[in-house]
Every structure is written in structure tokens, then in C-alpha cells.
N, C-alpha and C positions, 0 to 999 in steps of 0.2 A: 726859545723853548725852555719854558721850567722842568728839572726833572725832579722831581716830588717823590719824598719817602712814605712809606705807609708803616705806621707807628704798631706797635704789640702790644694788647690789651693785658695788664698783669692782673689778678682778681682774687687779693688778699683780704680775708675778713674786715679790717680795719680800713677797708675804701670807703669810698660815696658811692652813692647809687646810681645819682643823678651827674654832676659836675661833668666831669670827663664824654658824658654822651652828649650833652649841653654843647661843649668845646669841640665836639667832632661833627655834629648837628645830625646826631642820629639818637633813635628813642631809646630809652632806658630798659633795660628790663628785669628789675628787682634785683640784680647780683652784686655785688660790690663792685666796681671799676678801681681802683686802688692807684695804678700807676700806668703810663702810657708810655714804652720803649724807642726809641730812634737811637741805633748806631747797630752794633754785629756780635753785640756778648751772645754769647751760646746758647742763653736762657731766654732769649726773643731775638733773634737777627732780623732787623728790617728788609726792605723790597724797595727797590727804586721801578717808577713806574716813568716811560716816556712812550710818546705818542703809541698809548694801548699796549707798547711791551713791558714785561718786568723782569728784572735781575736782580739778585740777592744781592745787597749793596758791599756784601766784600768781593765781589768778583766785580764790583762797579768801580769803587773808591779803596779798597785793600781792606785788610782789618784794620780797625779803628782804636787805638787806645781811652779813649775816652764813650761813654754813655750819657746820652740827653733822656731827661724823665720827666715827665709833667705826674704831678703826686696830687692823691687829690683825698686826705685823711679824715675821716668821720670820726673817728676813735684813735686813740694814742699808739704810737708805734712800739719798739720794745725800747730799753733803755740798754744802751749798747756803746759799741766804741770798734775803733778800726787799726790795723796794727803800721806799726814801721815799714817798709820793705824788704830790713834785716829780719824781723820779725817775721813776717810772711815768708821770705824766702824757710827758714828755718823751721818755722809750722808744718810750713805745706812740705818737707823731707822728710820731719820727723814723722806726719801722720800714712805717708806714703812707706816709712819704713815699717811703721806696725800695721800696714795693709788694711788701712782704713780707705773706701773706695769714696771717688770723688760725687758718686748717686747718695751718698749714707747723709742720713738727717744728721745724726751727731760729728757730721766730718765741719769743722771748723776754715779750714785753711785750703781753700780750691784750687788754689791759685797763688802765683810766687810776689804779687801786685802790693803794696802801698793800696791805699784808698780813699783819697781828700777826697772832700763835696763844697759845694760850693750850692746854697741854696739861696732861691730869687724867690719872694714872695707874690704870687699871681693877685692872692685876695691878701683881708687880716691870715695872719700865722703867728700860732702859738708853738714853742717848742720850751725846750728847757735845756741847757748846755754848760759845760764845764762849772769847777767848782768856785765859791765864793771863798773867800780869806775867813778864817775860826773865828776873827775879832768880828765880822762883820755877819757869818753867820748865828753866834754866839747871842750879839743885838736882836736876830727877826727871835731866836728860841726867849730870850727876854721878855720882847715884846709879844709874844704870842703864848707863853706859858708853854713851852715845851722843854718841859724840865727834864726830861730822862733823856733826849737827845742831846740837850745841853750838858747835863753830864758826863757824856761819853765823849762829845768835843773835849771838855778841859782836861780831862784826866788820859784820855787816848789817843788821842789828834783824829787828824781827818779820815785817815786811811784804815784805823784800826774802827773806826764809828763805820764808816759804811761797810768794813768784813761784820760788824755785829751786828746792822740792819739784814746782812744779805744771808746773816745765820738762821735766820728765824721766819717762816713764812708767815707766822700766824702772830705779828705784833698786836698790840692794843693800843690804835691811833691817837695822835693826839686831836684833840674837838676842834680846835679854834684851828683851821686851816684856810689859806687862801680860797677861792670860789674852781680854780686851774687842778690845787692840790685836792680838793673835796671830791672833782670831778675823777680823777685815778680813787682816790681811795673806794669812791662808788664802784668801780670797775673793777680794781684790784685790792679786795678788805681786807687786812692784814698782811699786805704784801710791805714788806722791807724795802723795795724800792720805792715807796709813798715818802719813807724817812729818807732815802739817797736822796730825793728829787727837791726836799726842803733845803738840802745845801748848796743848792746847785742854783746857778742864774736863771729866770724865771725871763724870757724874749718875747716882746709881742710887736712884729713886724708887718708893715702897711707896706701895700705892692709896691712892689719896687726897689725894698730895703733887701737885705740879703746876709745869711750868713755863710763864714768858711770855716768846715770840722776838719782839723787837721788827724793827723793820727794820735791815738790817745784819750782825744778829745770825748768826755761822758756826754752821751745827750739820746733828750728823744722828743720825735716831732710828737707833737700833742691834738691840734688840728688846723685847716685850712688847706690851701690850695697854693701850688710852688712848681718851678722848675727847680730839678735839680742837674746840676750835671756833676759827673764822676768821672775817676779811673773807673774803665770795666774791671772790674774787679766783683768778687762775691764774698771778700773777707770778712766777716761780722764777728764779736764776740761779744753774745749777749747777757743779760743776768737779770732782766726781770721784765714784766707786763707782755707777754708773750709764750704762746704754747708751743714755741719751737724751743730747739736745743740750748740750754745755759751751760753756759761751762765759768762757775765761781773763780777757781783757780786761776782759769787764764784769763779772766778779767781783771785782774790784779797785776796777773803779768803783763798787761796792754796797756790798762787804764791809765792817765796823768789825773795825779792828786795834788800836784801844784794849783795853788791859784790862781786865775787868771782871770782878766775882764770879759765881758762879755764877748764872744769872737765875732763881731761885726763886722762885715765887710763895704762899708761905702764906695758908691762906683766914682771914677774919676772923669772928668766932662771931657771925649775926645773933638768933639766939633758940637753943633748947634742941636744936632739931633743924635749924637752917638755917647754914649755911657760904657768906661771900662770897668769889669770888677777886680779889683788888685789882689784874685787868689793867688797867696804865697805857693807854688805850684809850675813843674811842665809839664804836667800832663794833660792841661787842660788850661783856654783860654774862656772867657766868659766876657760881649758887651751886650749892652740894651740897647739899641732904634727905635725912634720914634719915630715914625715916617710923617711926615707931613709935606704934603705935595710930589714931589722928586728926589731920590735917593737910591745911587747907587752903590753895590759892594762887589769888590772883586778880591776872590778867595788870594791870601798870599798865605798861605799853608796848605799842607797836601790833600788836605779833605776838610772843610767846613761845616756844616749842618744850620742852616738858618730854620727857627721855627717859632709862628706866628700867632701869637699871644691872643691878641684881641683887632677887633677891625678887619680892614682889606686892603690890602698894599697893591693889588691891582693883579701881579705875579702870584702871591701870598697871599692867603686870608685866614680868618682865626680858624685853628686845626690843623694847619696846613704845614709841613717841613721840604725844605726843600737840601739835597745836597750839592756843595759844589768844589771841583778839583781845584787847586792849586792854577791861577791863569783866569778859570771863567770867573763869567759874572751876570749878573742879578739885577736888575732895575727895579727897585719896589715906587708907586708910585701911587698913593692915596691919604689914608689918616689910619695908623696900624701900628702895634708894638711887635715889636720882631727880637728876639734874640738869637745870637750869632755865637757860635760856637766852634772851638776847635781842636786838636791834640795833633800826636803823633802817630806814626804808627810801632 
């Protein structure tokens, strides 16, 4: 007996229309489909369904520390960053002692959580992430005549260039822009995160590649189609290309303006058909299957979530999630991508 989760449709401006109804093999109906939920965050809790009953999967499996997402982005997300767990813990008091409620748009810190992600490319995926070295960003403002951004590298560093992008909403872009960065300034004219996002790694990952945002970490998904898993968590602190709440100040307090390589995460080959991804992380385990022919999985953690990418695993087919406790197990048996997923509680 498979017991199959039933996913929570989240339906944010910047979804697809189509993708995610595709992937559930139901019609579309003009609205954006944005993101697809599997685990027990508060803000979509799943449903375990077995032979025709259902039970809310934390009274099934417990609460779940971690959230599984299928994302499916038409337009660019916001450009954002996620805090420390000291950080959090500390937000979410502080805003709790000035009686900011946890329903309020401008409440920042929901929650006392950390929040790594750990993203798997479905299709191509574009995002943009952490920042590039001044010697190396200094090169594309060269190469591309962006001379007043490049000023403000040499004489202010990094951290002081993107507080003077994020002063001013109403820049005057520069023309000669990549085809990625043209596409935000179409969206966002004038927007000062057009200038953050020139300094920042520019990722374009084919299914199957994947990145890991640790906290700190500046980025925003651009477009394509991804699994994402997380801490549940709701900690965001945003600062640009989005009409929810930015809060400048404390994205300064979060953000890392180190530089660093692109955060790529390559999976490591557990057997013939199984792939791990080496998020730096406990709060979450992340591998890819391939099923071809016969392949089984039995849960060795408290709660699992297997959920089925593409094809039909015979058990599983694309759309499909299934959960499993700690002990059971799974037979997937056809030609199908499956990811497996896990935490604590």
C-alpha cells in the first residue's frame, strides 16, 4: 500500500500558468500555480491519503522540520536572503516584544528557524546568487561600460555599492546589459536591485544540477522549474523586485558580502541509480533516483517524503508524493525520477 501525500497549491504572481497543472495532470485555469507544498508548515499542511481515508500528515508522520516544493517561476522572485538561527531566534523576540503579530505583512521573523534551501533543477533554471570578487566584478563593469557602478566598487567596496543601489529606486540603467539582466530591468526600470544583481553570480542549471543557499546567502530565482526543499521556516528578508515587505536595514544585517563561488551543489553517486546532494545542513537530507527496472527504499529516518519527478515508478508516478516512516518501504519499479527526501522533527 502506497500512502500518497496531496501537495498545496500556493498561487503567487510570479508562477506559471500551465507547468505545475501539467505535473499534477490537471487543466490549467489561467491563475498562476507558483509553488506546490508537501510537509506540515502552517501555510499549506499536507494530507495523507490511504485506501480512500485522509489524515493531516502531522498527526500521520509528526511535524516535520523540513518542506518539499516543486516551484514552477514565470517571472523573477524577489531578491532576498535568509538569516542565521541566532539571527532568527533574536528577530522573531525582538519583533514579538514590539507586538508585531505573526498575520502582519511587515513582520519579518515568524519563526525562531535558520533557513537553507537546497534547490534541484526540474527544467533549464536561471537564478542569480551570492556575490562576485570587486576584481572580477570590476572586469564585466569594464567590459560592459558600466562606469558609475564601477565607481562605486573602487572607491566604496561592495557593501557600501549595493546600500547606494538600494538608496535610490529610480536609477538610470546602464544599456549594455546581459539578455537575464535586460529581462529584470524590463520588469523592474529603475529598480537598484538591477545594479545588485550585476554583481552577483549569474547560474544557469540543466535538470538535475542544483544549488545550496545557505544563510546570508543574496539570490533570486529568475525563472524555470525546481524542487526545492527547506527548513520550514518563513524567515525572508527581502529588498527588491517584489511588492511584499523590504525591510533595507535588516538586509544588511543578514546579507554576506563576502565573496564567494557560485554555491553549486553536485550530487555524489550512492549506487547505480541513486544521487546524494551534499547540502551543508541537518535539517534536511536531499537524493535523486533514477528508477530503472526495480528499486527499492526503506525510510532510515523518522519521516521521508518521496516525490516523483517525471515518469512512473509503478508505486509513484509524475505528481505523485508519497510519505514513509522510519522502518517502511517503497518498491519503485519502471523508468521515473524520484526525489527522496528527509529531516527531523
Amino acid at each position: 500500500m502506497t500512502t500518497l501525500l496531496n501537495g498545496v497549491v500556493q498561487r503567487y504572481d510570479w508562477g506559471d500558468q500551465h507547468t505545475i497543472p501539467k505535473f499534477l495532470g490537471v487543466e490549467p485555469d489561467s491563475q498562476p500555480w507558483a509553488e506546490l507544498w508537501f510537509g506540515t508548515h502552517r501555510g499549506g499542511p499536507s494530507v495523507v491519503s490511504m485506501d480512500g481515508d485522509t489524515q493531516a500528515l502531522a498527526e500521520y508522520a509528526g511535524e516535520l522540520s523540513f518542506l518539499v516544493k516543486v516551484i514552477a517561476a514565470a517571472r523573477p522572485l524577489s531578491l532576498q536572503t535568509h538569516p542565521t538561527q541566532e539571527q532568527a531566534i533574536n528577530g522573531f523576540e525582538k519583533e514579538n516584544a514590539v507586538g508585531i503579530s505573526l498575520e502582519d505583512p511587515c513582520r519579518i521573523y515568524r519563526d525562531t528557524s535558520a533557513k537553507p534551501e537546497l534547490l534541484c533543477a526540474i527544467s533549464d533554471f536561471e537564478a542569480i546568487c551570492g556575490f562576485r570578487s570587486i576584481k572580477e566584478s570590476l572586469q564585466m563593469c569594464n567590459q560592459f561600460g558600466w562606469h558609475e557602478l564601477a565607481d562605486h566598487l573602487r572607491h566604496d567596496g561592495l557593501e557600501e555599492s549595493v546600500r547606494w543601489a538600494l538608496s535610490n529606486q529610480n536609477h538610470v540603467l546602464p544599456t549594455r546589459l546581459p539578455d537575464w539582466a535586460q529581462r529584470l530591468a524590463t520588469a523592474y526600470p529603475g529598480s537598484g536591485g538591477i545594479l545588485i544583481a550585476l554583481l552577483m553570480h549569474h547560474v544557469r542549471l540543466s535538470p538535475g544540477e542544483a544549488l545550496f543557499l545557505g544563510a546570508g546567502n543574496v539570490h533570486a530565482y529568475l525563472n524555470g522549474t525546481a524542487v526545492e526543499v527547506m527548513s520550514s521556516s518563513d524567515n525572508v528578508v527581502r529588498a527588491a523586485f517584489t511588492k511584499k515587505h523590504v525591510d533595507i536595514d535588516e538586509f544588511f544585517v543578514v546579507a554576506n558580502f563576502s565573496p564567494t563561488p557560485p554555491p553549486l551543489c553536485p550530487p555524489t553517486r550512492i549506487d547505480d541509480c541513486c544521487w546524494q546532494y551534499p547540502a551543508p545542513t541537518s535539517a534536511f537530507g536531499v537524493q535523486r533516483i533514477e528508477v530503472r527496472d526495480d528499486y527499492q527504499v526503506t525510510a532510515t529516518h523518522e519521516a521521508e517524503i518521496l516525490l516523483c519527478l517525471d515518469g512512473d515508478a509503478g508505486t509513484l508516478k509524475r505528481g505523485q508524493a508519497s510519505v514513509l516512516r522510519s522502518g517502511e518501504a517503497l518498491r519503485l519499479s519502471g523508468s521515473a525520477t524520484v526525489v527522496r527526501t528527509w529531516g527531523s522533527h
